[in-house]
C-alpha positions as CSV (number, residue, x, y, z in Angstrom):
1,X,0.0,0.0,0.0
2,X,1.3,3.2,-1.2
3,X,-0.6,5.2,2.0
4,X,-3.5,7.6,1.6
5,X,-1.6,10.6,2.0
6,X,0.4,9.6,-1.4
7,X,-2.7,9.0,-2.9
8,X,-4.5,12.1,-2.1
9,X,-1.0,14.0,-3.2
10,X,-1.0,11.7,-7.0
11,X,-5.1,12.7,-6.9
12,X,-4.4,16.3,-6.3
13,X,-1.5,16.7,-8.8
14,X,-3.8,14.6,-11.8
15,X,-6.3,17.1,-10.5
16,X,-4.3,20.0,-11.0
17,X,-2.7,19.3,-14.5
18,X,-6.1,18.4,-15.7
19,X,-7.3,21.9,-15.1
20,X,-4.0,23.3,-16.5
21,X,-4.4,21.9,-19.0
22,X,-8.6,22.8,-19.6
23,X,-8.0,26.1,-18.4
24,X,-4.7,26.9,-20.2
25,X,-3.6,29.7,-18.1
26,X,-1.6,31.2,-15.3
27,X,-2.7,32.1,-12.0
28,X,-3.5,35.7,-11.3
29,X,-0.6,37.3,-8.9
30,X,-3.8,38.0,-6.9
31,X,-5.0,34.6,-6.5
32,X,-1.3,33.3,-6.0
33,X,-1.6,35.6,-3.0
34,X,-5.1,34.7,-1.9
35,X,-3.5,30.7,-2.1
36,X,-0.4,31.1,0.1
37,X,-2.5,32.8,3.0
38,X,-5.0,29.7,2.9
39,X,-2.1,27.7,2.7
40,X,-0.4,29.2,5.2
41,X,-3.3,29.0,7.8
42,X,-3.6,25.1,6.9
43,X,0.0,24.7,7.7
44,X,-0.3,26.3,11.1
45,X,-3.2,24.4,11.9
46,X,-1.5,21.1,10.7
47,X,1.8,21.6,13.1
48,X,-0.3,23.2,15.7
49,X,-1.7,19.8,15.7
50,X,1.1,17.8,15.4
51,X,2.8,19.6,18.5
52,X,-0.4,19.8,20.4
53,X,-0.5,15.8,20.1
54,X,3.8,15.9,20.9
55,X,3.1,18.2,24.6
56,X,1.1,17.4,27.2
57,X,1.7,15.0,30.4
58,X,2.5,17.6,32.9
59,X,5.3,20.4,32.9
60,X,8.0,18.1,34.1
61,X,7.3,15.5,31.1
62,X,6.6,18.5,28.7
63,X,10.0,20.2,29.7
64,X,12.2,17.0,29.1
65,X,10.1,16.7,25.9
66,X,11.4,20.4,24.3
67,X,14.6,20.0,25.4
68,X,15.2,16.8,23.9
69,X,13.7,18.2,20.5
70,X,15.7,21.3,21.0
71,X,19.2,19.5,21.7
72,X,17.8,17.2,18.2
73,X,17.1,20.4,16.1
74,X,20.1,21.6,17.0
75,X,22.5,18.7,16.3
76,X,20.6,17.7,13.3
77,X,20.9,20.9,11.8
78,X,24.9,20.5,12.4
79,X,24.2,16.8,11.1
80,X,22.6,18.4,8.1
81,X,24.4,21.4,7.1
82,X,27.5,19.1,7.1
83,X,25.9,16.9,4.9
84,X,24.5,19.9,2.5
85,X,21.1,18.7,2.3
86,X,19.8,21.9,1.6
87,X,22.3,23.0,-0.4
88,X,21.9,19.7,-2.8
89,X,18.1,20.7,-2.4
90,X,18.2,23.7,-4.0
91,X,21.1,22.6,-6.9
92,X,18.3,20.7,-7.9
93,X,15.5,23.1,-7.5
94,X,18.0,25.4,-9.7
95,X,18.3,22.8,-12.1
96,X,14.7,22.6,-12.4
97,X,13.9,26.6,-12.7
98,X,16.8,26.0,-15.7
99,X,15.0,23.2,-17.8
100,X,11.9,25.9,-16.8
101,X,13.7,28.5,-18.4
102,X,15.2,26.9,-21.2
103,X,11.5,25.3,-21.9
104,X,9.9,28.6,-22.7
105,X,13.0,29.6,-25.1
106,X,12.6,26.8,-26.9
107,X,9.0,24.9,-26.5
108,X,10.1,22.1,-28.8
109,X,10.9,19.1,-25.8
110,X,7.7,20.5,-23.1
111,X,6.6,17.0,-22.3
112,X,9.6,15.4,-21.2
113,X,11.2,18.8,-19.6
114,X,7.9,19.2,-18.0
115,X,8.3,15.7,-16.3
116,X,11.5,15.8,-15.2
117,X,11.2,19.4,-14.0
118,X,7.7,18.5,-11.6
119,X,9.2,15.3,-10.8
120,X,12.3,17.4,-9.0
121,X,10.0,19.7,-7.6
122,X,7.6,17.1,-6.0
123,X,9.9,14.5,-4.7
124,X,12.8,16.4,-3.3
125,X,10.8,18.6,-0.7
126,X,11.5,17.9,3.0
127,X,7.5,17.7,3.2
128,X,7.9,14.5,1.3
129,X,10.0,12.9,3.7
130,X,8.1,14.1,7.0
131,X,4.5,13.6,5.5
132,X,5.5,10.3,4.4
133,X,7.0,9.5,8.0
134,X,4.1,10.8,9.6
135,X,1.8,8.3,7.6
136,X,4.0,5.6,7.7
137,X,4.1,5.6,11.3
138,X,1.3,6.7,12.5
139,X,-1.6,6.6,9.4
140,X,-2.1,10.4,9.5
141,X,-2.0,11.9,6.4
142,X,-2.4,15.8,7.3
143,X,1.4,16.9,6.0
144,X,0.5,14.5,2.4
145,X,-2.8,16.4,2.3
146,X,-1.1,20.0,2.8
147,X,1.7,18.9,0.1
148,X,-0.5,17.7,-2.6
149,X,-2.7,21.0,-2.7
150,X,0.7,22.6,-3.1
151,X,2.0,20.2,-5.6
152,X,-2.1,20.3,-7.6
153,X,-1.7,24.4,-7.7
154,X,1.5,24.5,-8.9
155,X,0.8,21.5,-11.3
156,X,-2.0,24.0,-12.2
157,X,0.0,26.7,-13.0
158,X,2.5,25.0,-14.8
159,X,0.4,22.8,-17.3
160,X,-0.1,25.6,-19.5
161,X,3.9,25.7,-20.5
162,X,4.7,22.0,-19.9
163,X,1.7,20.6,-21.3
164,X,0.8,17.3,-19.9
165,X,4.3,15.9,-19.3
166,X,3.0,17.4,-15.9
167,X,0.9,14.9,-15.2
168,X,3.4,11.9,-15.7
169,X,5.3,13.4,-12.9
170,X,2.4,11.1,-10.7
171,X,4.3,8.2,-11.7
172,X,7.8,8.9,-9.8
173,X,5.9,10.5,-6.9
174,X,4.0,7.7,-6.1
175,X,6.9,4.9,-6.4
176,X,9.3,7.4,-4.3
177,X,6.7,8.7,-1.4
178,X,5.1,5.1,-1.7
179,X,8.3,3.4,-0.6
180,X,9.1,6.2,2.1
181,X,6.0,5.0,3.6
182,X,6.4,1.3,3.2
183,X,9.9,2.1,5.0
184,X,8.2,4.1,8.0
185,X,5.8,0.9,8.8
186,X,8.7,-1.1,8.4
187,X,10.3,0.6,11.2
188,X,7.5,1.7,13.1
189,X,7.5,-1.6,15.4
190,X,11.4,-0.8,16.7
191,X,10.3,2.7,17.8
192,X,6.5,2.0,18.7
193,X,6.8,3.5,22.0
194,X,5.4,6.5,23.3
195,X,7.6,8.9,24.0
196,X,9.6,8.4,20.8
197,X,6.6,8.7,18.7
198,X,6.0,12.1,20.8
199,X,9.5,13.1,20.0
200,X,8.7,12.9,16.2
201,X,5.7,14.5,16.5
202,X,7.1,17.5,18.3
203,X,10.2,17.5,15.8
204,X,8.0,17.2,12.7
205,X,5.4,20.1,14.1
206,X,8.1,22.4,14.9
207,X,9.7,21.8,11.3
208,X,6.4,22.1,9.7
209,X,5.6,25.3,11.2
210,X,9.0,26.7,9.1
211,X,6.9,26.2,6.2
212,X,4.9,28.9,7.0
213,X,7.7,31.5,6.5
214,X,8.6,30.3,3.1
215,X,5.1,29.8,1.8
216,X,4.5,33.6,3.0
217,X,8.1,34.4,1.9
218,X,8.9,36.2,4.8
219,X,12.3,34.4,5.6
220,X,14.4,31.1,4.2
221,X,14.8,28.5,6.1
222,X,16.7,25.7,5.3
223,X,14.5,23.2,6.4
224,X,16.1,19.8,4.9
225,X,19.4,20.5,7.0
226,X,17.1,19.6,9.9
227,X,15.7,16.7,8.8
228,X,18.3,14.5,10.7
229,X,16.7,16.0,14.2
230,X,13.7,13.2,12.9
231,X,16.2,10.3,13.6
232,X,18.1,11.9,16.5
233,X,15.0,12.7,18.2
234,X,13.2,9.3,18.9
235,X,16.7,7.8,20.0
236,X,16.9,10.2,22.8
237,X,13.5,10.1,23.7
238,X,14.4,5.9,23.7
239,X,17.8,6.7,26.1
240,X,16.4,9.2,28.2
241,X,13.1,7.0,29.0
């Protein structure tokens, strides 16, 4: 089973490139606008959730809870900025604004730029990794949901340049979020306890509310540099028990 979450995300990206393509036109700057704040205001509510469900216990228990994610953000963002995870992130979100580029300059190759261009932008995210986590381990789907209205819009708003090499994008997604998810129930029995699956539900709420301040494009974060913190997390949670 690929996971609901992965199928909602495949849904809203056929969804989306469907309409492109009926529509066959951009998205006012307006509207753009109008979809970031709702966005934006799901994404809050999404973490708020996801740290709501990671707290509570008393203030002793909720006290040892933040500082162990604190002490995992902070070494996995060491973790990851040695690894360059964000950096390798956004070489390929470069490459894909390139083939974007290059596409409308020369409109000759649209299908297959168009799929390898979506395919970078929809599988490399950190929201890929956490939503799939998330529903892996736990069956919740709400970071899967959040990503695949992003992914439909902008699969919307690109289908009138790419045609619908958009759409074959689906394919990738679903084999590479699919087998995250697999993975996560594979694991889920050596960290079924509760105060690890706390810890990466605090972790992953915290790193979901960064989304916020890039979908509003207030600030950068580089939020794939602290996707270690997910691993580092449970394992203290596990020592400290």
């Amino acid at each position: 089973m690929i996971g609901i979450g992965t199928a909602f995300n495949a849904a809203a990206i056929l969804m989306g490139g469907a309409l492109g393509l009926l529509l066959k036109s951009k998205l006012s700057d307006l509207t753009q606008q109008r979809i970031r704040l709702v966005l934006a205001f799901l994404t809050v509510y999404v973490a708020g959730n996801m740290i709501w469900q990671g707290l509570g216990g008393g203030f002793l228990l909720t006290a040892k809870r933040l500082g162990i994610v604190l002490v995992s953000i902070a070494v996995g963002s060491a973790i990851g900025t040695l690894l360059g995870l964000q950096k390798g992130l956004e070489r390929l979100g470069r490459h894909a604004q390139e083939r974007f580029a290059a596409t409308n300059d020369n409109p000759s190759n649209r299908t297959s730029e168009g799929f390898v261009t979506c395919t970078l932008l929809f599988c490399v995210g950190p929201m890929a990794i956490l939503g799939c986590i998330e529903d892996g381990l736990e069956g919740k789907w709400n970071i899967l949901a959040l990503k695949g209205m992003m992914d439909g819009l902008a699969t919307l708003a690109m289908a009138s340049t790419f045609g619908w090499g958009v759409i074959l994008s689906v394919i990738p997604l679903v084999a590479y979020q699919g087998t995250l998810t697999l993975s996560a129930r594979l694991i889920k029995p050596y960290i079924d306890q509760p105060e690890m699956m706390q810890s990466i539900n605090l972790t992953g709420g915290l790193l979901i509310l960064c989304v916020v301040l890039i979908i509003l494009r207030i600030q950068k974060v580089p939020l794939a540099d602290y996707l270690p913190a997910l691993a580092i997390a449970p394992l203290l949670a596990h020592w400290l028990a």
